[in-house]
C-alpha positions in Angstrom: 103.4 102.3 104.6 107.1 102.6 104.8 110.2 102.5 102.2 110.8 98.7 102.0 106.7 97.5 101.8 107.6 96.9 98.5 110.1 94.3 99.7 107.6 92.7 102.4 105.2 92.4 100.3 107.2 90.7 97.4 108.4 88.1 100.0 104.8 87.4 100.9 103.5 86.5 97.5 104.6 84.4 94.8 104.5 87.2 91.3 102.6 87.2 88.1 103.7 89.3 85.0 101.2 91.6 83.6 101.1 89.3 80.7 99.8 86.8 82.3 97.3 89.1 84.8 95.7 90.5 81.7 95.2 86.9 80.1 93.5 85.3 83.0 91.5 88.2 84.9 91.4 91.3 82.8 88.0 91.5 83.9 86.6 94.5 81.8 83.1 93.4 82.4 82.9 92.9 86.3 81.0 93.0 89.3 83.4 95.8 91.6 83.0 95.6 95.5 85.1 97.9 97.9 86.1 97.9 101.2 87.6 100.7 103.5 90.3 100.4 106.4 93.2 101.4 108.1 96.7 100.4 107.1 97.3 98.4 110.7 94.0 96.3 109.0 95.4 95.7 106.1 99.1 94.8 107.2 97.2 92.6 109.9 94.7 90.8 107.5 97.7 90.7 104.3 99.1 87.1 105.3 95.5 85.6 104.9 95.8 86.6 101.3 99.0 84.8 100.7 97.7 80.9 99.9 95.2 82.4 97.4 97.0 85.3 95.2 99.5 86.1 93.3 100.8 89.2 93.1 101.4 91.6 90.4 105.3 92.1 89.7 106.9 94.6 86.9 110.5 94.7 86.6 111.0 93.9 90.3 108.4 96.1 92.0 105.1 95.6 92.7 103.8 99.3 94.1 103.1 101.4 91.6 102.3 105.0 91.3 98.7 105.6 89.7 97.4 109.2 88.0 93.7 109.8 87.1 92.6 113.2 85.7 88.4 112.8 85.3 86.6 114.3 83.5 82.8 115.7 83.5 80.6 118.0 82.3 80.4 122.1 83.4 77.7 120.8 85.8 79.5 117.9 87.4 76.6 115.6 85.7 78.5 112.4 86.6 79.4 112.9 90.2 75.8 113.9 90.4 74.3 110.6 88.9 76.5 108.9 91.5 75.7 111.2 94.7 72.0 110.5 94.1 72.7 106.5 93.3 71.3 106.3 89.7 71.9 102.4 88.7 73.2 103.7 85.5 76.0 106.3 85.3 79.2 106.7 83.8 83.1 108.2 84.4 85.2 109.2 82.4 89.1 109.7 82.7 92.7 109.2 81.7 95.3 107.5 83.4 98.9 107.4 83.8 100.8 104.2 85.0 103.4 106.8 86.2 106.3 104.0 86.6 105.6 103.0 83.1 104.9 106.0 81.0 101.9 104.7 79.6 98.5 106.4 79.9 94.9 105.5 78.6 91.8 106.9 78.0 89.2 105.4 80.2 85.5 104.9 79.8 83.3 103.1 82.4 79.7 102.5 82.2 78.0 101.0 85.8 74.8 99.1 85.1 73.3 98.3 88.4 76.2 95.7 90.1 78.4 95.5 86.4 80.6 97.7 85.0 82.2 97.9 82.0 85.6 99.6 81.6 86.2 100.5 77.8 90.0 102.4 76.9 92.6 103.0 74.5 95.8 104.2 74.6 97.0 107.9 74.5 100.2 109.8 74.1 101.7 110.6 76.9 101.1 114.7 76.3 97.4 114.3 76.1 97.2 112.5 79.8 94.4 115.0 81.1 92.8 116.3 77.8 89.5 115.9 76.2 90.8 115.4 72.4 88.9 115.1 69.3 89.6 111.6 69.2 88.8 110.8 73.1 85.4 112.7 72.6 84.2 110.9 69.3 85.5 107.4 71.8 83.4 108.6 74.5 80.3 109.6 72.1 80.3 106.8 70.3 80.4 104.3 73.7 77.9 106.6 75.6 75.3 107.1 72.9 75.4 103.3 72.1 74.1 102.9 76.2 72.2 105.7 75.9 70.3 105.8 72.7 71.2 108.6 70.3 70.7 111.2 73.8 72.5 114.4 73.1 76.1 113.7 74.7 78.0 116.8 76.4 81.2 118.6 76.2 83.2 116.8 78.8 86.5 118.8 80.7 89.2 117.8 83.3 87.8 117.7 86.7 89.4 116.5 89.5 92.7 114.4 90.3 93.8 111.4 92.1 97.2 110.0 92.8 97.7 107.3 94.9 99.8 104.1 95.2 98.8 100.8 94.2 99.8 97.2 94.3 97.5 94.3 92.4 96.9 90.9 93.2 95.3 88.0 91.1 93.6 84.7 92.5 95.2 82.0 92.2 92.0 80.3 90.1 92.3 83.5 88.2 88.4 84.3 89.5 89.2 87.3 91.0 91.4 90.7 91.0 91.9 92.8 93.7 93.6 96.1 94.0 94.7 98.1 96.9 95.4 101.5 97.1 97.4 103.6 99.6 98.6 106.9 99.9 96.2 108.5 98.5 95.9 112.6 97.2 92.8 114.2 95.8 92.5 117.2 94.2 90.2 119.2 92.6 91.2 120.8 89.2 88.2 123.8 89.0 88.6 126.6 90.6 91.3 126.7 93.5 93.3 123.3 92.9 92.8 122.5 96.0 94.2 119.2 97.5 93.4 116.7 100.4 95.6 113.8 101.1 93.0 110.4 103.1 95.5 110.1 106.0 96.1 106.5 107.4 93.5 105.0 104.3 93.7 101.8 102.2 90.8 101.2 100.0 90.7 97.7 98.4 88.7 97.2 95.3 87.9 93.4 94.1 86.6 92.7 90.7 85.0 89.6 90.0 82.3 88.3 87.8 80.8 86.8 91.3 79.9 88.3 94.6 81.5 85.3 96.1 85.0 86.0 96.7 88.2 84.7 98.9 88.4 88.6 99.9 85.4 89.4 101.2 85.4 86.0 103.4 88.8 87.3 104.9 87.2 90.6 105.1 84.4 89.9 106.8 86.6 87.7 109.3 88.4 90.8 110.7 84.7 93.1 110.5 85.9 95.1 107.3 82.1 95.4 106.1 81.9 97.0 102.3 82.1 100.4 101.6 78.6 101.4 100.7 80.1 104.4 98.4 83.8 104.5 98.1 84.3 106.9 94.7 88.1 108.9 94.9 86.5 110.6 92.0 83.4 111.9 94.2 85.6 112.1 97.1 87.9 114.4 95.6 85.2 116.9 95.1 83.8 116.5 98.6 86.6 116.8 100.0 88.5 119.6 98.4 85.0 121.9 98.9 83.5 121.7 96.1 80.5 120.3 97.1 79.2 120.4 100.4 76.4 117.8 100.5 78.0 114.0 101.0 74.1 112.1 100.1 75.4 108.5 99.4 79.1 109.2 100.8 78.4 110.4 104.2 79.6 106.9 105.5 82.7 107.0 104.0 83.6 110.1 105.1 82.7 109.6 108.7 84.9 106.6 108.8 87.3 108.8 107.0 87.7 111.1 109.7 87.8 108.5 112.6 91.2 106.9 111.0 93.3 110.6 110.3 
């Protein structure tokens, strides 16, 4: 969206420190709603966020570059449970905060409409691993959902990069992330990468469904995105499955903004 957005957008909004984001809407236990559109929507719609939301500001920027490696088992078990819509299902990943340095192992458990996001933080080298410690974290989480169920062996996937700037409601009710310029790739097999052209997904979390976003949404006919995964993307999209079930939407309206 252009060199200086990270200047437009920092004269939009007023800024909150990550120290204060994390105390008032951390939000690991939240009700997540997405919505797909272009970026001429989302430059268009941005202003109606600006009475309502802070924004997220780190050392004088507020786009930041995001990495995800995910994780899964030799049968792609967890983009499976999400293709076919199972109410429960989990993911699995690490993350680098690429600006920062930082990375985290990431465990998230969807139960119906809430999810719960558990993580730690990890050294740097092991960003994309499955290490002894990261599979006793993930064990001990998954079998405590699932009953003393036989947990599997869990390897790097598929990745995502994409760039990201956070915002924070004012009444500290809601968090909302959008991400832009985004790359998928698939790490089995070829490597092969696909980069959502002219995409901006925005993600609120919320422990309501009734959110300032989704009004301002709906006022410019951004419906919600009835599957929007970058992790089950990625594999779609890079070939390694063919059949889209419950993203076949997404990637239809996909292909009408590239």
């Amino acid at each position: 969206m252009g060199s200086n957005f990270n200047k437009k957008i920092q004269w939009l909004f007023s800024p909150i420190s990550l120290t204060e984001l994390n105390a008032t809407a951390s939000f690991m236990d939240r009700k997540e709603t997405k919505f797909l559109l272009t970026e001429q929507q989302f430059i268009t719609l941005l202003p109606e966020l600006q009475k309502d939301y802070y924004i997220l500001e780190i050392w004088g920027k507020s786009v930041f570059e995001y990495e995800n490696i995910y994780m899964d088992t030799e049968d792609y078990d967890f983009h499976l449970d999400h293709q076919a819509g199972k109410k429960t299902r989990s993911k699995v990943r690490t993350r680098e905060y690429t600006d920062s340095g930082h990375a985290f192992f990431e465990y998230k458990q969807k139960d119906n409409d809430l999810s719960r996001k558990f993580r730690y933080q990890i050294n740097l080298r092991d960003h994309g691993k499955m290490t002894k410690e990261s599979q006793r974290f993930y064990e001990g989480i998954s079998m405590s959902f699932n009953g003393r169920k036989k947990v599997s062996k869990l390897s790097k996937s598929a990745r995502t990069e994409y760039q990201r700037l956070t915002l924070c409601s004012k009444d500290s009710s809601e968090r909302v992330t959008i991400d832009f310029e985004i790359r998928l790739c698939s790490l089995r097999g070829g490597k092969i990468c696909h980069k959502l052209q002219n995409a901006v997904i925005i993600e609120s979390k919320s422990t309501s469904k009734d959110c300032k976003s989704h009004k301002i949404l709906k006022k410019y006919g951004i419906r919600k995105a009835t599957s929007c995964s970058k992790y089950c993307l990625a594999l779609i999209l890079c070939g390694v499955f063919e059949k889209k079930w419950k993203l076949k939407d997404t990637i239809k309206t996909l292909w009408s903004m590239s």
